[in-house]
Structure formats: C-alpha cells, structure tokens
C-alpha positions as CSV (number, residue, x, y, z in Angstrom):
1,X,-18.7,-16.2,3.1
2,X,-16.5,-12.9,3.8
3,X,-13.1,-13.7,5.7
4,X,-12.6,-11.8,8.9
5,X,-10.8,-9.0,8.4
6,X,-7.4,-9.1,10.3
7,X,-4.3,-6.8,10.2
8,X,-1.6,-7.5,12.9
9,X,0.7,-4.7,12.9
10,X,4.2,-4.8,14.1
11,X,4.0,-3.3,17.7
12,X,7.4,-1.6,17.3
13,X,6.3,0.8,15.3
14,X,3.9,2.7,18.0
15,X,4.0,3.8,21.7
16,X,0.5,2.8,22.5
17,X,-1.4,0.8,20.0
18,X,-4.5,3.3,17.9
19,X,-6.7,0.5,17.4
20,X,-6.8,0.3,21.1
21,X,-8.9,3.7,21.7
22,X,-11.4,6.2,20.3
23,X,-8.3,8.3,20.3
24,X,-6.4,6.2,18.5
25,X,-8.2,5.5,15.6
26,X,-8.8,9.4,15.4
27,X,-5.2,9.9,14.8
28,X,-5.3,7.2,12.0
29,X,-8.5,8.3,10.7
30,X,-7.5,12.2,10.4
31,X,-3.7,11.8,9.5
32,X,-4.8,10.0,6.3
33,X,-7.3,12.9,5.3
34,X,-5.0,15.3,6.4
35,X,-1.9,13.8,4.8
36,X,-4.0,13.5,1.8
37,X,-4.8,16.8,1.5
38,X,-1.6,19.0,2.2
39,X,0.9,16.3,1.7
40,X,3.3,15.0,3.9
41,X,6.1,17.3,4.2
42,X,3.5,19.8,5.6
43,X,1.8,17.4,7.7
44,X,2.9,18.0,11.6
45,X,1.5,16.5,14.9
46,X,0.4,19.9,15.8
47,X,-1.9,20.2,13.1
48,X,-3.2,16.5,13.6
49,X,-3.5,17.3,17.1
50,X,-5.7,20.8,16.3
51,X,-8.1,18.6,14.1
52,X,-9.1,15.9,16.2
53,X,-9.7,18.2,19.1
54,X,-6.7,16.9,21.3
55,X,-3.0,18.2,22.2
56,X,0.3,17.6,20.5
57,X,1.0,15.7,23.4
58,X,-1.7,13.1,23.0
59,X,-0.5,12.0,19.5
60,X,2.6,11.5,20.7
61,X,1.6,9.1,23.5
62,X,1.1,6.8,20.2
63,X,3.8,7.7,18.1
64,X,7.1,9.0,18.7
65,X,7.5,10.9,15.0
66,X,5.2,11.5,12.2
67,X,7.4,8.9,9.8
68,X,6.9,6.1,12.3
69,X,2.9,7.1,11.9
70,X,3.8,6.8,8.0
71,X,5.5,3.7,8.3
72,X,2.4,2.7,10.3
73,X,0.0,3.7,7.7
74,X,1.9,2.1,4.8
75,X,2.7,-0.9,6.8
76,X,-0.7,-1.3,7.5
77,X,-2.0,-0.8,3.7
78,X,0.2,-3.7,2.2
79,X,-1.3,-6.0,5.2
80,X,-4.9,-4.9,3.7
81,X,-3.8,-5.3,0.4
82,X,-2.3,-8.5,1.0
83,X,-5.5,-9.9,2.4
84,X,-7.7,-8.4,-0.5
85,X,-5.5,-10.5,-3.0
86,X,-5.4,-13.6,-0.6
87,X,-9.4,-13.2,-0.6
88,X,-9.9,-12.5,-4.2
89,X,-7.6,-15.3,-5.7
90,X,-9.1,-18.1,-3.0
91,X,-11.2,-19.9,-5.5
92,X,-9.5,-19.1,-8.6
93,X,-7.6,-22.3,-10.5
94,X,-6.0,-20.9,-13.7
95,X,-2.8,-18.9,-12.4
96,X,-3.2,-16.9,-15.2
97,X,-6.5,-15.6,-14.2
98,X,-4.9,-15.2,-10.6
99,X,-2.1,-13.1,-11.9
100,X,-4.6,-10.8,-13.9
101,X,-6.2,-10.6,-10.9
102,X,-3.7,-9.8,-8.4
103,X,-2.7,-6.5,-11.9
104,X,-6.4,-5.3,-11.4
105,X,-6.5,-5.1,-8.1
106,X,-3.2,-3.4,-7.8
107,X,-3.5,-0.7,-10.2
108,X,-7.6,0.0,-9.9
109,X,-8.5,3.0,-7.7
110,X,-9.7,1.4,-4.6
111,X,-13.1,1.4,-2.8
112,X,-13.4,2.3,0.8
113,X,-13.8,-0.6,3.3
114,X,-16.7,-0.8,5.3
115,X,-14.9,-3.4,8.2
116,X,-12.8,-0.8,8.8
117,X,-14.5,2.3,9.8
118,X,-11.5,4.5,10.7
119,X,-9.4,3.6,7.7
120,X,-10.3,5.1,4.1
121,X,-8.7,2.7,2.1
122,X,-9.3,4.8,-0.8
123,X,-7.5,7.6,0.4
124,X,-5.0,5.7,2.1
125,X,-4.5,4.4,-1.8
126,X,-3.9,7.4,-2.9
127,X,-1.3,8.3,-0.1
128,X,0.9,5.4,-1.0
129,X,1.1,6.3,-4.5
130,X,2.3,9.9,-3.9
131,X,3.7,9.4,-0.4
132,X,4.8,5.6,0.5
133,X,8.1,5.3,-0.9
134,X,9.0,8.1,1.6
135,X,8.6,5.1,4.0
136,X,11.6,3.6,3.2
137,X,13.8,6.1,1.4
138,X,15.6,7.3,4.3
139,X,18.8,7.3,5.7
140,X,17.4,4.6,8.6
141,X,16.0,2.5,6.4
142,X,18.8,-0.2,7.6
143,X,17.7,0.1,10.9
144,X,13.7,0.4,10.2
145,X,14.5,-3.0,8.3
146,X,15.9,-4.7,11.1
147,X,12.7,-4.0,13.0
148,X,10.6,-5.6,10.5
149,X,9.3,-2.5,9.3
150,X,8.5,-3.7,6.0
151,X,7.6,-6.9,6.5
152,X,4.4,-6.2,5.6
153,X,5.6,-5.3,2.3
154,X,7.7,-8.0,1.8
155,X,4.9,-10.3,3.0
156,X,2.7,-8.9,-0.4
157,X,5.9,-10.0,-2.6
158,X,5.9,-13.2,-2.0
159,X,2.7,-13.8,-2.0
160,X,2.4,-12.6,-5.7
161,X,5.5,-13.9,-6.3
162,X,4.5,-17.1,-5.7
163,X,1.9,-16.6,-8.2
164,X,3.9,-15.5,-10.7
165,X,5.6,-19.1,-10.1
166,X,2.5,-20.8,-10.6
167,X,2.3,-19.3,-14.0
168,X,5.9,-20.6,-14.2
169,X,7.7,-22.2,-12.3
170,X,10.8,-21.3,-14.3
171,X,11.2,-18.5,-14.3
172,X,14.5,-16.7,-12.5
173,X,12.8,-13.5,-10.9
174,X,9.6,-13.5,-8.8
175,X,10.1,-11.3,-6.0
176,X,11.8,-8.9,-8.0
177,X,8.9,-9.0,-11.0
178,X,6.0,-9.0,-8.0
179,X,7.8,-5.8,-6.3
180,X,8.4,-4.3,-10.1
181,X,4.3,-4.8,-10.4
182,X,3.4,-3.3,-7.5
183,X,5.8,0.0,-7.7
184,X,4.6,0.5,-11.6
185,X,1.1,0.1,-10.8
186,X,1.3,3.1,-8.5
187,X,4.4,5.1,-10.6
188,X,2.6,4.8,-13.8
189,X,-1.1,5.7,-12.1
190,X,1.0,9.0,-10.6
191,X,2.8,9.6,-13.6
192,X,-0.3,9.4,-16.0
193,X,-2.1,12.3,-13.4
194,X,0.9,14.5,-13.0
195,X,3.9,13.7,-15.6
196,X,2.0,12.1,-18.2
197,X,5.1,12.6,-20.5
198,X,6.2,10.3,-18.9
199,X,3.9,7.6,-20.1
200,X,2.6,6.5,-23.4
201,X,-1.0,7.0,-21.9
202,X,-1.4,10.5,-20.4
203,X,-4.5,11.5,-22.4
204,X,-6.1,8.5,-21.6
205,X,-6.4,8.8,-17.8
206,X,-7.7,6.0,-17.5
207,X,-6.5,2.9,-15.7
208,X,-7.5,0.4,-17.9
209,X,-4.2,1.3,-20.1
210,X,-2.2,0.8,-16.9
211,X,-3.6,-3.0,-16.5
212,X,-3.2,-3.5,-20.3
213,X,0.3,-2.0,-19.9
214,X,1.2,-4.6,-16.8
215,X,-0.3,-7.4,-18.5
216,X,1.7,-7.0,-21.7
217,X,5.0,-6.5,-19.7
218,X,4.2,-9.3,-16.8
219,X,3.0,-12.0,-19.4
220,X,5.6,-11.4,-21.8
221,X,8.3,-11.6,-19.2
222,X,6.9,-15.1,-18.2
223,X,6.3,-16.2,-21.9
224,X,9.8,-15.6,-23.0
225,X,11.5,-17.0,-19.9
C-alpha cells in the first residue's frame, strides 16, 4: 500500500502558505518551469507574476523575496526526497541493499509525481542540481539556519546517515559521508552535462557511471573503516 504523501514545510519561510490556494500552487507550479528554463539569476517576481496571469503584488502576498521562494522549493524537495527513501527502504533488511538504494535514487533522473499535481519533481530535480546550493550560500545563511531553514535538509542526512551506520556501526563519519553522497550525486550529474572534464565519465552521459562511481567510493569508505 502507497504511504500518504506528506510534506510539512516550515511556515517561516512564506507570508501566506501556496498549498493553501489555486494561486498558490500557481506560483510553485510556474516558478519551477520558469526557473528551469532561464535560471535563477533572471528569474523575477515580475515575470512569475506576467505568467500566471496575476500582479507582482499577488506573489508577494506569499513570499517576501524570490530566495525565500528558493529556499521554499529546495526545502520542500529534500522533504520529498526524504520520504521517497523512507518509502523505498521500508521493507528492505540487508543495509547494504538499503544504502545502494538510497545511491540510486539520489543520483537517477527523477519521474514526475502524480500526488502532487503542482510540483514537477523532475524539474524541480533538475533545479537543485544547477540552482540549490544558491539556497544556502549566502551571506544570511547564519540567520536562514536559525530559522530552521534547512532542516529539511538536514532531516535527509540523518536519515541516510543512519544507514550508513547500519552498514557499520563503526564507522567515524555519517553525516558528513550522507551529505558528501547527496552533493556528488548532483555535482557529478552537472559536471558530466556541462564540465565533463571534470569527471572521468563525460562521454558516457549516462548515470549509471555516477551510481557505479558512488558505490565504489561509499562502500570502500565503509570497508576500510
């Protein structure tokens, strides 16, 4: 049976909550396609506001900048995330199956989701490889994580961290080898489409070399601890 798909998002980051109106989930649905497309630094509440159909003013009854609406998105990506893993490890025993898992998921293109009409995870996917670190590399990023921000985020961590434990429960660096997972899986997917210098599998383009790739570096990191 499918689990009920629920993302609680942290209220602080919006005026008036989107998933409360038609509106609302307009401004979600369109900012992704929209930052998508043109990128973020050219993305402006004006232009959002010209293609819904709406004034500048009404997206900013639910957000008070367009970073706290990136914030939003990201935030609300590692929630879905997190629940895709916590729903496709359930009924798995062997940690080490979990663990390969929990690689596959994070560095295969993802699928739209069907619960969530207004949300193209797919898209969305492809945002925070390109865009999401712009969520947190900023000069407020103190403050942001006061507000719990990135709890979502951190949330994702530990639970693959505390997979990573199960495969053993020796080793020194968890959180620090879960968030090293997740930020490769998308560096390595970017840098293999743009920079593929930068990688030892550029002419592949495929991201079955960037699962091989993790697995080699996770396992081996557990193995010789």
């Amino acid at each position: 049976m499918k689990l009920q798909l629920q993302i609680k998002m942290n209220e602080a980051l919006f005026l008036r909550n989107p998933e409360s109106s038609v509106l609302g989930k307009k401004i979600i649905q369109h900012s992704i396609q929209l930052i998508y497309k043109n990128g973020f630094e050219t993305f402006t509440f004006k232009k959002l506001a010209e293609d819904i159909g709406t004034t500048e003013a009404g997206v900013y009854r639910y957000f008070e900048n367009k970073h706290r609406l990136l914030v939003y998105l990201t935030a609300w990506y590692w929630g879905w995330l997190e629940f895709q893993i916590t729903y496709h490890t359930n009924n798995l025993q062997d940690p080490s199956v979990k663990l390969k898992r929990v690689i596959k998921l994070l560095a295969t293109t993802i699928e739209d989701d069907e619960q969530t009409s207004h949300v193209n995870e797919g898209v969305l996917h492809q945002i925070i490889i390109s865009e999401g670190s712009k969520a947190y590399l900023t000069k407020h990023v103190g403050d942001d994580n006061k507000q719990l921000f990135f709890k979502p985020y951190k949330d994702l961590c530990a639970v693959v961290g505390n997979i990573i434990l199960e495969c053993n429960p020796k080793y020194k660096y968890p959180k620090s080898l879960a968030s090293t997972i997740i930020e490769i899986a998308h560096f390595q997917n970017f840098f293999m489409n743009n920079l593929p210098s930068l990688t030892d599998f550029g002419e592949a383009k495929e991201e079955s070399v960037i699962i091989a790739f993790l697995n080699d570096l996770v396992f081996n990191s557990l193995e010789k601890s």
